[in-house]
mmCIF file as Biopython writes it, N, C-alpha, C and O atoms, coordinates in Angstrom:
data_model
#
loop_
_atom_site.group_PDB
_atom_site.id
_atom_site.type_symbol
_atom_site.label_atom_id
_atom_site.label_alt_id
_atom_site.label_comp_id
_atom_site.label_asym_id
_atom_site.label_entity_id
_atom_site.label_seq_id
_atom_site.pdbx_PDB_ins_code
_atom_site.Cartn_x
_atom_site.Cartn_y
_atom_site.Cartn_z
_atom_site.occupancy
_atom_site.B_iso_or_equiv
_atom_site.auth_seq_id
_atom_site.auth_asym_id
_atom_site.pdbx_PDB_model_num
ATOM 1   N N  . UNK A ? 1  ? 3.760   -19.675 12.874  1.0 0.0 1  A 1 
ATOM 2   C CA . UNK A ? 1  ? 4.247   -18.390 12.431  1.0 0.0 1  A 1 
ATOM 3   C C  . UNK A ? 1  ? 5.727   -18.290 12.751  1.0 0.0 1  A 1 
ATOM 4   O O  . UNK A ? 1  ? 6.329   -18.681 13.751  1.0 0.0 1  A 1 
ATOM 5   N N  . UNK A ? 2  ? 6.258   -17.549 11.446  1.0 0.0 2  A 1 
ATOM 6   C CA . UNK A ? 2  ? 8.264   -17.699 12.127  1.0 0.0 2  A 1 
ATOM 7   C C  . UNK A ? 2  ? 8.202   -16.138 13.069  1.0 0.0 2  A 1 
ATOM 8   O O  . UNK A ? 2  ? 7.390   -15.214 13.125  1.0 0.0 2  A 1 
ATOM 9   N N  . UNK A ? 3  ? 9.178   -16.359 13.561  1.0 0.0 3  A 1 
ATOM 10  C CA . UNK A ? 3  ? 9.411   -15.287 14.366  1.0 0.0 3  A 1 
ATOM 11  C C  . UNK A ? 3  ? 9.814   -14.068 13.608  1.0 0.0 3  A 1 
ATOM 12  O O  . UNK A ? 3  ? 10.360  -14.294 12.528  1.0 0.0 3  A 1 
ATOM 13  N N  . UNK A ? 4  ? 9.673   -12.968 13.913  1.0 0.0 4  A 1 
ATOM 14  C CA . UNK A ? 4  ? 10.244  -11.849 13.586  1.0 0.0 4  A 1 
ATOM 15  C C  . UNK A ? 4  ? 11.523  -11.954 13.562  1.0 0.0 4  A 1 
ATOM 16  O O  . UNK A ? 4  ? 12.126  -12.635 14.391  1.0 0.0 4  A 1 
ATOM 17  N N  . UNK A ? 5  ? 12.194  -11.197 12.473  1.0 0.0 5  A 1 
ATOM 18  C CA . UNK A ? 5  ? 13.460  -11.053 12.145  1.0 0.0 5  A 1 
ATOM 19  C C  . UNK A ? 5  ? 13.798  -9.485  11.502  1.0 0.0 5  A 1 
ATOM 20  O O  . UNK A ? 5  ? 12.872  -8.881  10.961  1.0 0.0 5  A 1 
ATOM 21  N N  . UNK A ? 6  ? 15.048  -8.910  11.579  1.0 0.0 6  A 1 
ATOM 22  C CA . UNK A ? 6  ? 15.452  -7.608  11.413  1.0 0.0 6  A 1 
ATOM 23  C C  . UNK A ? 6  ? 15.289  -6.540  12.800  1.0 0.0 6  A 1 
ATOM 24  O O  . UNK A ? 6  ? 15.138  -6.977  13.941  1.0 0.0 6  A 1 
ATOM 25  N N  . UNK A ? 7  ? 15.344  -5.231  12.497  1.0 0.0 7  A 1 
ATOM 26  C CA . UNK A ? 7  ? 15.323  -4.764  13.566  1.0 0.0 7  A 1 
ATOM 27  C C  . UNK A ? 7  ? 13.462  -4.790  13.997  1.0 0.0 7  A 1 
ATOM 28  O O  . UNK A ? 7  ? 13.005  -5.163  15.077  1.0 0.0 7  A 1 
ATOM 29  N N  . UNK A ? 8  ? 12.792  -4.367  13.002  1.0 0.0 8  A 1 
ATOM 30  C CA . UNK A ? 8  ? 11.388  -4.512  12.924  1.0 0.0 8  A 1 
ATOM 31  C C  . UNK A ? 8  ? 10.488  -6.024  13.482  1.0 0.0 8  A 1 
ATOM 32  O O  . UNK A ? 8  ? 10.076  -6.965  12.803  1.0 0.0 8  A 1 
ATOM 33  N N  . UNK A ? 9  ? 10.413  -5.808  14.824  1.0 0.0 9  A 1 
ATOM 34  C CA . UNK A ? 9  ? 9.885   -6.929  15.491  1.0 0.0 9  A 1 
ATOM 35  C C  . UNK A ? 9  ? 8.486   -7.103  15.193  1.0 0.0 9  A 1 
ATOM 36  O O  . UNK A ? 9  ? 8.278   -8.111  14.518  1.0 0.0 9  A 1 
ATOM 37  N N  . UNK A ? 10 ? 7.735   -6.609  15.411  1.0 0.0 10 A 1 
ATOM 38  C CA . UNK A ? 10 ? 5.975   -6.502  15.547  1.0 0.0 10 A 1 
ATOM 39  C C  . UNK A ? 10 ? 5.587   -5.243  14.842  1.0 0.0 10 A 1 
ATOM 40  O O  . UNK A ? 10 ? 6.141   -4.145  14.896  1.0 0.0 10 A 1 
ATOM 41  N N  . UNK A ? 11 ? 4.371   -5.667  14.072  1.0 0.0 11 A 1 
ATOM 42  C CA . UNK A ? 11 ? 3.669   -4.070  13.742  1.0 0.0 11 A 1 
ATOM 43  C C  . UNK A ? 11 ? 2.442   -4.224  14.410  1.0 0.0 11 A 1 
ATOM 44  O O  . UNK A ? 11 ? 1.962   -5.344  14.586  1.0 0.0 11 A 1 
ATOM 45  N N  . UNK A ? 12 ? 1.833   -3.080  14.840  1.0 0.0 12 A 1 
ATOM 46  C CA . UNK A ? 12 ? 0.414   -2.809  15.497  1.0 0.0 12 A 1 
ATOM 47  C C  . UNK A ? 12 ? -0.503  -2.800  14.583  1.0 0.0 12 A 1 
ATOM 48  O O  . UNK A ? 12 ? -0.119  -2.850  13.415  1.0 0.0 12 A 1 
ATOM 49  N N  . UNK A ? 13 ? -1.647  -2.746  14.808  1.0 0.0 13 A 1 
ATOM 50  C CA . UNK A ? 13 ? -3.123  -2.765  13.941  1.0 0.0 13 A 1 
ATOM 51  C C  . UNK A ? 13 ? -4.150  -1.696  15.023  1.0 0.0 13 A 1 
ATOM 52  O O  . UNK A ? 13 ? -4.402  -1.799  16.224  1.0 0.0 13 A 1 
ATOM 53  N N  . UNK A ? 14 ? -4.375  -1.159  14.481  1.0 0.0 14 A 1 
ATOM 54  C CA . UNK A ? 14 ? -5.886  -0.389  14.798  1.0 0.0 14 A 1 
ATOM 55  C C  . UNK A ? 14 ? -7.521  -0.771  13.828  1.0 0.0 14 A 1 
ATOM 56  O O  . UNK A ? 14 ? -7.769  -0.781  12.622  1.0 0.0 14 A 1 
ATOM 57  N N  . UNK A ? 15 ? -8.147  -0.977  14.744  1.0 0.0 15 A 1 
ATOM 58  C CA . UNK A ? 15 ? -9.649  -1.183  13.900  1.0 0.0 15 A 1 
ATOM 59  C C  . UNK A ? 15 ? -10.491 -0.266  14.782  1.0 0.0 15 A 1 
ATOM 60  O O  . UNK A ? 15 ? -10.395 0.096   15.954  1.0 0.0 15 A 1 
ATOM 61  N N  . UNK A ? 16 ? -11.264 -0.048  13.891  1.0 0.0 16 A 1 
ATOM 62  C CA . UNK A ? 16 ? -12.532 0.484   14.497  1.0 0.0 16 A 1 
ATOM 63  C C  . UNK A ? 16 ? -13.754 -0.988  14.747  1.0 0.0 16 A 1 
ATOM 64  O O  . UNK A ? 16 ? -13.751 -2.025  14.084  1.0 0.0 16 A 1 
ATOM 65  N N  . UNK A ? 17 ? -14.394 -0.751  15.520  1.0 0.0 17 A 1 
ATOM 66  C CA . UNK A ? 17 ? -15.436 -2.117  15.992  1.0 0.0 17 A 1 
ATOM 67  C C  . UNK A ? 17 ? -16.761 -1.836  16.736  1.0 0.0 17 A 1 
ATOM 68  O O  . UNK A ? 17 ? -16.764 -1.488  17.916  1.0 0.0 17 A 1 
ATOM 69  N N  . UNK A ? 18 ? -17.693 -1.971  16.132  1.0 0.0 18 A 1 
ATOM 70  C CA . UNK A ? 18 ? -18.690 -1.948  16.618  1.0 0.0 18 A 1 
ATOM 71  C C  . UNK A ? 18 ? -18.396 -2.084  18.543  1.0 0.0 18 A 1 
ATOM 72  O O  . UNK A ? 18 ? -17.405 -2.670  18.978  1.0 0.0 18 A 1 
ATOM 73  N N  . UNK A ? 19 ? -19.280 -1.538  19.319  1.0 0.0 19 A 1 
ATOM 74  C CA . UNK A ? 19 ? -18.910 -1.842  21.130  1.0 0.0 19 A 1 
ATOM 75  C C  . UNK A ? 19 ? -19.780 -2.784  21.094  1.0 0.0 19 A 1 
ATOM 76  O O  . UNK A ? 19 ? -19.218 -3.649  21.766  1.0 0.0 19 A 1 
ATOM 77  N N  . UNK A ? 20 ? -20.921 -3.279  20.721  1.0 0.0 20 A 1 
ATOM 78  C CA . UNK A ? 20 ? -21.362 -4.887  20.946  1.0 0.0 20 A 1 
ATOM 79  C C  . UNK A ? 20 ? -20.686 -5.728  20.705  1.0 0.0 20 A 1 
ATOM 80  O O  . UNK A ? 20 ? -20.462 -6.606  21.538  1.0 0.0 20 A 1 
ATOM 81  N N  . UNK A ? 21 ? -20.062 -5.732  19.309  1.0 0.0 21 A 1 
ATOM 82  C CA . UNK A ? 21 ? -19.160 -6.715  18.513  1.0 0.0 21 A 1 
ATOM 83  C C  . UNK A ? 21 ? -17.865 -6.976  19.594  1.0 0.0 21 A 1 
ATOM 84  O O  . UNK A ? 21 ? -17.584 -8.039  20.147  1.0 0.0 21 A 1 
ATOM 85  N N  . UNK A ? 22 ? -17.306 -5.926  19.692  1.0 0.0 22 A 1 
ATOM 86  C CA . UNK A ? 22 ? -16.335 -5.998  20.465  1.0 0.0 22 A 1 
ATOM 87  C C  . UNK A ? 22 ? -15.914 -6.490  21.845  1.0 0.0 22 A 1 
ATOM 88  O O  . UNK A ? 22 ? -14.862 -6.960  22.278  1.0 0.0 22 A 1 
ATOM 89  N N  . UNK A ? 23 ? -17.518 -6.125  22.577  1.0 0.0 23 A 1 
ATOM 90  C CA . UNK A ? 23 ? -18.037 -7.267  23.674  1.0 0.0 23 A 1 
ATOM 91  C C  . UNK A ? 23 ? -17.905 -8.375  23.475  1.0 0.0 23 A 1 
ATOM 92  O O  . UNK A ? 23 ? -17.063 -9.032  24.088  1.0 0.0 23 A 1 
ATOM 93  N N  . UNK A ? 24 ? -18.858 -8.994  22.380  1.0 0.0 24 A 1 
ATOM 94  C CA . UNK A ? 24 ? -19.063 -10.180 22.553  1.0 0.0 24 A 1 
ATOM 95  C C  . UNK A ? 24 ? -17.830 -11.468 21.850  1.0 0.0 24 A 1 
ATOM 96  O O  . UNK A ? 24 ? -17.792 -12.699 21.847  1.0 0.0 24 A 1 
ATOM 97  N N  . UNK A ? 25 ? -16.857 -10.251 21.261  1.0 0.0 25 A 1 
ATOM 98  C CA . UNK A ? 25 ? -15.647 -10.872 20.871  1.0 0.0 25 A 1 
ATOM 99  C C  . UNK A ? 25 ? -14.855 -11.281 21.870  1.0 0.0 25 A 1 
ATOM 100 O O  . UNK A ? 25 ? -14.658 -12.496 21.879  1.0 0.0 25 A 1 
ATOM 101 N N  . UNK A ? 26 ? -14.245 -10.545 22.865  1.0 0.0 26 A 1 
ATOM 102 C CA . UNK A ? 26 ? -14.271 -10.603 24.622  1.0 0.0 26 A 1 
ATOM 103 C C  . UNK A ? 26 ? -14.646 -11.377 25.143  1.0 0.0 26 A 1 
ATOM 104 O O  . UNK A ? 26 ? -14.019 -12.413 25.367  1.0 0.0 26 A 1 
ATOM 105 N N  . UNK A ? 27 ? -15.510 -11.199 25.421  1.0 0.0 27 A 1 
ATOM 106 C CA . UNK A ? 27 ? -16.315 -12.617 26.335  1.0 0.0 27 A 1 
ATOM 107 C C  . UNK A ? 27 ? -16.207 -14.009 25.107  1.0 0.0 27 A 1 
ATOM 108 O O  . UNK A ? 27 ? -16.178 -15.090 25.696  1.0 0.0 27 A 1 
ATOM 109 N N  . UNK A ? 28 ? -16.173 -14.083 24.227  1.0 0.0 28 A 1 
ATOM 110 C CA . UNK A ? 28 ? -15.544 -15.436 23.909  1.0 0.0 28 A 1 
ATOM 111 C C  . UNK A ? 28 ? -15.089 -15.642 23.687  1.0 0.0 28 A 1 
ATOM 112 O O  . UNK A ? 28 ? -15.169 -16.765 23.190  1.0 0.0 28 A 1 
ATOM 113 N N  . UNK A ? 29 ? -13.890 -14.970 23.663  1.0 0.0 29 A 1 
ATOM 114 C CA . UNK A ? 29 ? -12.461 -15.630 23.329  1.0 0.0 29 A 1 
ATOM 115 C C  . UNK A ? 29 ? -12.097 -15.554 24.964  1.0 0.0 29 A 1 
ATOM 116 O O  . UNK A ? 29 ? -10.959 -15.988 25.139  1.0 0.0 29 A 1 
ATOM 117 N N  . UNK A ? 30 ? -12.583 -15.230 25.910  1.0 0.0 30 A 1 
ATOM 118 C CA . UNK A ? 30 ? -12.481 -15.035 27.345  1.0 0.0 30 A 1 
ATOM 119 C C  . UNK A ? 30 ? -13.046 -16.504 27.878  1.0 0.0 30 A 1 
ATOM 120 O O  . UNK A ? 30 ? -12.772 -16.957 28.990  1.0 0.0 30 A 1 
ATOM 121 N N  . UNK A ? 31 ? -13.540 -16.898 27.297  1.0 0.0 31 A 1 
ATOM 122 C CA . UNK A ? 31 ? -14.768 -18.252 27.688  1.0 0.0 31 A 1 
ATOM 123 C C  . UNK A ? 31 ? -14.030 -19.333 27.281  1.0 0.0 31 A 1 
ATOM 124 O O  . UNK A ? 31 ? -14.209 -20.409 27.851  1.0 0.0 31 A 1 
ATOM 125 N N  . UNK A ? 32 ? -12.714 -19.170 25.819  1.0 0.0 32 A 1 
ATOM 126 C CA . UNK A ? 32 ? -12.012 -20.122 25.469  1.0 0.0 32 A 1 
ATOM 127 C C  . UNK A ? 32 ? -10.766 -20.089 26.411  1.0 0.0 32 A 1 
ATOM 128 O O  . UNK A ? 32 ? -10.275 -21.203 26.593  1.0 0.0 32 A 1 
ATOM 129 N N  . UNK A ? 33 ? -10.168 -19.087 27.027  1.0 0.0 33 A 1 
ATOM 130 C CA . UNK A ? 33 ? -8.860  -18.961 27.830  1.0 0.0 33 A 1 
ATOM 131 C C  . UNK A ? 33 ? -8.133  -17.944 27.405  1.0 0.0 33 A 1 
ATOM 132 O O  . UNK A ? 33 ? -7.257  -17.487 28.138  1.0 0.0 33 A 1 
ATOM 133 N N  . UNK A ? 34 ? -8.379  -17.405 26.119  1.0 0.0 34 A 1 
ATOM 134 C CA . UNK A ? 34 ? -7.716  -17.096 24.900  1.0 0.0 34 A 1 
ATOM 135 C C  . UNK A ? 34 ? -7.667  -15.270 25.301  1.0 0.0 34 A 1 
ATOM 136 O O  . UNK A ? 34 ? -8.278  -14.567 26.106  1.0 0.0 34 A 1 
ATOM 137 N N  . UNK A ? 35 ? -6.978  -15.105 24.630  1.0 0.0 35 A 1 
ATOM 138 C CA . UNK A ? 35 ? -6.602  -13.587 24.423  1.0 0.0 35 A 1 
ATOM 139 C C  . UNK A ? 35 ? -7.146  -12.865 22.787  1.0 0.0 35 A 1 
ATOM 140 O O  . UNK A ? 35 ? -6.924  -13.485 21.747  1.0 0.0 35 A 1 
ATOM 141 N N  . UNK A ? 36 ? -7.650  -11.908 22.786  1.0 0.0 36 A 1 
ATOM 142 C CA . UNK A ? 36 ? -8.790  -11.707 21.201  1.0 0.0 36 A 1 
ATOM 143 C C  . UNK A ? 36 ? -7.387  -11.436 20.541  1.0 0.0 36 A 1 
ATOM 144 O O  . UNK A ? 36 ? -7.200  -12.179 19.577  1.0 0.0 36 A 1 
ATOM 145 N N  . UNK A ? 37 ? -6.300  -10.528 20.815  1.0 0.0 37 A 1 
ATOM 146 C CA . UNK A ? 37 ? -5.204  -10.964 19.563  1.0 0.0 37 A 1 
ATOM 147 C C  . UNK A ? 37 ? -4.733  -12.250 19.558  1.0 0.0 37 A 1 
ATOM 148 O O  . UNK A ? 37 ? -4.404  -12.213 18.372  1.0 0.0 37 A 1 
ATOM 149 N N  . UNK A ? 38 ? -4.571  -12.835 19.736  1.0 0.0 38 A 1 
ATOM 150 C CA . UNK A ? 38 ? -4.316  -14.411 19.898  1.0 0.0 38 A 1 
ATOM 151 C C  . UNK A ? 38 ? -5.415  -14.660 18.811  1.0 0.0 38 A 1 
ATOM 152 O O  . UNK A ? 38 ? -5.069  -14.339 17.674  1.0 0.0 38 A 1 
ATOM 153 N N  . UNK A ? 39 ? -6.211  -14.984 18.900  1.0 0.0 39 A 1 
ATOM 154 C CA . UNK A ? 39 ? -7.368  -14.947 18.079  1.0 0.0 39 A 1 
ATOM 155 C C  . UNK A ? 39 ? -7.401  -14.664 16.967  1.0 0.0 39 A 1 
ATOM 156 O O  . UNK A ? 39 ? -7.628  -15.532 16.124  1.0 0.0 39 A 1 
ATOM 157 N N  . UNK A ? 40 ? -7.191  -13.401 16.638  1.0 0.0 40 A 1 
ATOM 158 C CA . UNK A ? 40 ? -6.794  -12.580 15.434  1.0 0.0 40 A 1 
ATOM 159 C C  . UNK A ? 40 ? -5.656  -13.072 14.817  1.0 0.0 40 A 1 
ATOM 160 O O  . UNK A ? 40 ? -5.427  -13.113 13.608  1.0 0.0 40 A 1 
ATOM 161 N N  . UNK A ? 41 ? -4.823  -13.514 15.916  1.0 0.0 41 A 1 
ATOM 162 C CA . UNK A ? 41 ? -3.441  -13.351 14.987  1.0 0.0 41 A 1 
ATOM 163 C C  . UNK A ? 41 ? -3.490  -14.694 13.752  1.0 0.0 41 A 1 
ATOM 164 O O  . UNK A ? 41 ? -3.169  -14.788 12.568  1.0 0.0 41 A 1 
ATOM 165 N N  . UNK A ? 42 ? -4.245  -15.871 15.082  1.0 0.0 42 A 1 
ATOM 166 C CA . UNK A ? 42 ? -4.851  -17.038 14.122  1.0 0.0 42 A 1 
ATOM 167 C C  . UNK A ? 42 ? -5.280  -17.001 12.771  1.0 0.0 42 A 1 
ATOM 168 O O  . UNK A ? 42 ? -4.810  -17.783 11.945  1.0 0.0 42 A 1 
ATOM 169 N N  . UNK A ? 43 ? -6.211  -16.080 12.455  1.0 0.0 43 A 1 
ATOM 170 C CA . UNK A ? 43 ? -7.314  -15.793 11.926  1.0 0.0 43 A 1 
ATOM 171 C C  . UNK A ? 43 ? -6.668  -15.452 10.832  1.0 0.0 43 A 1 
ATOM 172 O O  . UNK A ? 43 ? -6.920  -16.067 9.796   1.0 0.0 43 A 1 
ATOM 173 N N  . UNK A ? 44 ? -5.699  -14.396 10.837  1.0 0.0 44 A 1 
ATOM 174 C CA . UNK A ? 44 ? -4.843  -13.583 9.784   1.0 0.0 44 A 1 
ATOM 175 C C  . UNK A ? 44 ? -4.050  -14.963 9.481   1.0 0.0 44 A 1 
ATOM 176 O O  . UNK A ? 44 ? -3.708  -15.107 8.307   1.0 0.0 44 A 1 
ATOM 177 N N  . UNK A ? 45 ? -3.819  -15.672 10.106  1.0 0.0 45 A 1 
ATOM 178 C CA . UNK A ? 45 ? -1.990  -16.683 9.439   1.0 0.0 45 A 1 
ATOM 179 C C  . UNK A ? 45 ? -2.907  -17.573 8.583   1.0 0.0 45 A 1 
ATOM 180 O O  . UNK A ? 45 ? -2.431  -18.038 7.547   1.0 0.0 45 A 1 
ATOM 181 N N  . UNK A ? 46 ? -4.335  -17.887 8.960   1.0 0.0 46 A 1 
ATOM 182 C CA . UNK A ? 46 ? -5.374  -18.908 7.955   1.0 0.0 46 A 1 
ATOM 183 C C  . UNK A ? 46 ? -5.610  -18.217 6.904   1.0 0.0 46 A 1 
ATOM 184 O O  . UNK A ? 46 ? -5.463  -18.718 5.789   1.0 0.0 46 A 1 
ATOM 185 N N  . UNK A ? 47 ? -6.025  -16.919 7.082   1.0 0.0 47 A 1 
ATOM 186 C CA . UNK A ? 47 ? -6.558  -15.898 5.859   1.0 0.0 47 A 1 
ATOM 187 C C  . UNK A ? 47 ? -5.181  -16.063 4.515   1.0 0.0 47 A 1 
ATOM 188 O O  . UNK A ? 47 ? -5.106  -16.600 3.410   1.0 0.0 47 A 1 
ATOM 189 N N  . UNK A ? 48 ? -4.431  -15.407 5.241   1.0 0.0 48 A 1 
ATOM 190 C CA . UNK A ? 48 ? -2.886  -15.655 4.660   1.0 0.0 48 A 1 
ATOM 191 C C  . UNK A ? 48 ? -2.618  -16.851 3.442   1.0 0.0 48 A 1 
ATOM 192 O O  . UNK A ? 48 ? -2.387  -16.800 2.234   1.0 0.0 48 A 1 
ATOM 193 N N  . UNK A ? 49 ? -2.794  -18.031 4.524   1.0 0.0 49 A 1 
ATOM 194 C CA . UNK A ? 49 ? -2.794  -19.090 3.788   1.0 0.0 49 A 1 
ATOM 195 C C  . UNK A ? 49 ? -3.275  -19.552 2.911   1.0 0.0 49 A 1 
ATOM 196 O O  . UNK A ? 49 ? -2.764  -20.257 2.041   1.0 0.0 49 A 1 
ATOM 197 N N  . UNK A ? 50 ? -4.740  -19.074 3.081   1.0 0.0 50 A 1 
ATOM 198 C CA . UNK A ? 50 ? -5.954  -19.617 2.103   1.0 0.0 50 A 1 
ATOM 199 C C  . UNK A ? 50 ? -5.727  -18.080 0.642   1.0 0.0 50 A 1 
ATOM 200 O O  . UNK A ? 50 ? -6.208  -17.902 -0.477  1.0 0.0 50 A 1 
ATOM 201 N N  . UNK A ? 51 ? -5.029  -17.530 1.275   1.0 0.0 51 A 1 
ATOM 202 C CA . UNK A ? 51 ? -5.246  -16.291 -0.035  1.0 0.0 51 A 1 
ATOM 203 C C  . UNK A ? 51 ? -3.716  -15.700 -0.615  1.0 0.0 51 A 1 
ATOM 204 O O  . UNK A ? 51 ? -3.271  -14.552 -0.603  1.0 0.0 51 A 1 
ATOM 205 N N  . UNK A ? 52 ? -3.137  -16.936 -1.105  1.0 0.0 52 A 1 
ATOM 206 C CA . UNK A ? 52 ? -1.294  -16.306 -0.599  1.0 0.0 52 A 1 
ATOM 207 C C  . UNK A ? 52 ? -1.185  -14.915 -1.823  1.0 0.0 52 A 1 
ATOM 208 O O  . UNK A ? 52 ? -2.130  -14.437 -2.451  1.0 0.0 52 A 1 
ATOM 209 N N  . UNK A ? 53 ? -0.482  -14.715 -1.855  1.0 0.0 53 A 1 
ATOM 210 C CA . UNK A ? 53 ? 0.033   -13.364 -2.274  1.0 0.0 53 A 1 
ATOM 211 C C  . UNK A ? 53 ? 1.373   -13.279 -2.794  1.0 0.0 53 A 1 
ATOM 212 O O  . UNK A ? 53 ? 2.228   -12.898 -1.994  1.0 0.0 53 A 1 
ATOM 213 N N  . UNK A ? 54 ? 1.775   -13.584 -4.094  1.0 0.0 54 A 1 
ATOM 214 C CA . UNK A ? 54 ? 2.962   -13.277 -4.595  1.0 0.0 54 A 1 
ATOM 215 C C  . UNK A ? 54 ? 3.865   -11.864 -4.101  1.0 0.0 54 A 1 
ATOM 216 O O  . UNK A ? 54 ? 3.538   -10.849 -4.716  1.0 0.0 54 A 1 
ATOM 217 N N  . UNK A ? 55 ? 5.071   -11.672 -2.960  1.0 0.0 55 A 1 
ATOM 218 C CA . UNK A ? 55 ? 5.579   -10.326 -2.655  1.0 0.0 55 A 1 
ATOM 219 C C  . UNK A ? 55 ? 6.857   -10.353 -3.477  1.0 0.0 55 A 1 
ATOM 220 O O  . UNK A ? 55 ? 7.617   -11.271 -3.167  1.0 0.0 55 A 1 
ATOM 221 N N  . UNK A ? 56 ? 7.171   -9.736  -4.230  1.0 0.0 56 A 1 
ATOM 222 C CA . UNK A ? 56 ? 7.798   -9.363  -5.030  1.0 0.0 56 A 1 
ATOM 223 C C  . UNK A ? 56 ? 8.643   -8.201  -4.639  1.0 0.0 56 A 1 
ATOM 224 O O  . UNK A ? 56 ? 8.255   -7.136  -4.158  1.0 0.0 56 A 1 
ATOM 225 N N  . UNK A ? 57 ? 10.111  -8.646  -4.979  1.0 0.0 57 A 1 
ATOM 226 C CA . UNK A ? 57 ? 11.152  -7.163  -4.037  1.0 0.0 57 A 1 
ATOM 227 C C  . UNK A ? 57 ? 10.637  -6.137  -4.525  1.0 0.0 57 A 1 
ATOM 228 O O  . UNK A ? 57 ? 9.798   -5.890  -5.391  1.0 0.0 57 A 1 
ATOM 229 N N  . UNK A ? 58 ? 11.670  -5.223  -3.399  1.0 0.0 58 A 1 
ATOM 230 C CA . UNK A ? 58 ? 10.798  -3.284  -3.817  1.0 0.0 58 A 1 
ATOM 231 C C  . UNK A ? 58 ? 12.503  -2.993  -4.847  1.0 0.0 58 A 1 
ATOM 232 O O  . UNK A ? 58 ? 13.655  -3.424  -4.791  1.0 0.0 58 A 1 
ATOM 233 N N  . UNK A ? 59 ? 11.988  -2.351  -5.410  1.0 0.0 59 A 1 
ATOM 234 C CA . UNK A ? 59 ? 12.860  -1.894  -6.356  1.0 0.0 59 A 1 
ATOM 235 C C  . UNK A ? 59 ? 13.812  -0.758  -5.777  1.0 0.0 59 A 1 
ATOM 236 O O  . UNK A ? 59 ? 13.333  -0.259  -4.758  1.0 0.0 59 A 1 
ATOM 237 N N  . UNK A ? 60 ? 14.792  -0.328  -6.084  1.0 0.0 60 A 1 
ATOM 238 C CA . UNK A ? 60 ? 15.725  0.431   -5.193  1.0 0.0 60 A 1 
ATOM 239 C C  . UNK A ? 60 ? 15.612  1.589   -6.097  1.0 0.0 60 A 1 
ATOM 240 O O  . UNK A ? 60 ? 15.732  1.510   -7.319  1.0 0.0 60 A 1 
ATOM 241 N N  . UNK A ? 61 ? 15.357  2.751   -5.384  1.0 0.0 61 A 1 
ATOM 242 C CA . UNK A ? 61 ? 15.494  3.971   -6.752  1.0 0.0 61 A 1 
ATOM 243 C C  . UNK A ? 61 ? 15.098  4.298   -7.943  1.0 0.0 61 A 1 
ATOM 244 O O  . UNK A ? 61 ? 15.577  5.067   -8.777  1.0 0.0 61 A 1 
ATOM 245 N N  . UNK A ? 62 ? 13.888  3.433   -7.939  1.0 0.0 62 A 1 
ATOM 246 C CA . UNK A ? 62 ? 12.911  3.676   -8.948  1.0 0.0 62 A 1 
ATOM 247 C C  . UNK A ? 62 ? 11.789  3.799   -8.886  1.0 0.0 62 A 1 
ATOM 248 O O  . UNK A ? 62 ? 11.284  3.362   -7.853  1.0 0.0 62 A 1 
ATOM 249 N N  . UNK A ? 63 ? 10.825  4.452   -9.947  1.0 0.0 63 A 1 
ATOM 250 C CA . UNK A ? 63 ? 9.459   4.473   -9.550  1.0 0.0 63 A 1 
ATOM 251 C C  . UNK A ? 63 ? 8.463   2.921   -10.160 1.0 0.0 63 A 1 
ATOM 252 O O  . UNK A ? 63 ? 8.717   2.262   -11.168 1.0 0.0 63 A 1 
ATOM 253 N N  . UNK A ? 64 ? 7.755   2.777   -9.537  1.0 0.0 64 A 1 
ATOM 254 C CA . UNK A ? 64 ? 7.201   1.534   -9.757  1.0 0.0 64 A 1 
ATOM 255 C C  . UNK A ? 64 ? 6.361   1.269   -11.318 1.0 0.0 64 A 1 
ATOM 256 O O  . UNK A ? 64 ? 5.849   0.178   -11.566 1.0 0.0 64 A 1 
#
């Protein structure tokens, strides 16, 4: 992953998650060494990859 660039370093995520799910997400990514965003963040850069997405500039002063 490249590093952040501009003033905009990191954006946050909120989910909602089942509390079992969320346990047992914990305890194994806890069992690997790992941290569950660590995990995630993986997860998203594969998703990413496997599904790319043409981003196309935003237009300045117009409606889309």
């Amino acid at each position: 992953m490249n590093p952040p660039t501009g003033k905009e370093k990191y954006k946050r995520m909120s989910l909602i998650i089942d509390p079992q799910l969320h346990r047992a997400f914990k305890l194994a990514t806890a069992a690997e060494g790992k941290e569950m965003s660590e995990v995630l963040i993986q997860f998203i850069e594969q998703y990413v990859q496997k599904h790319p997405v043409v981003v196309r500039p935003a237009r300045k002063g117009g409606r889309a």
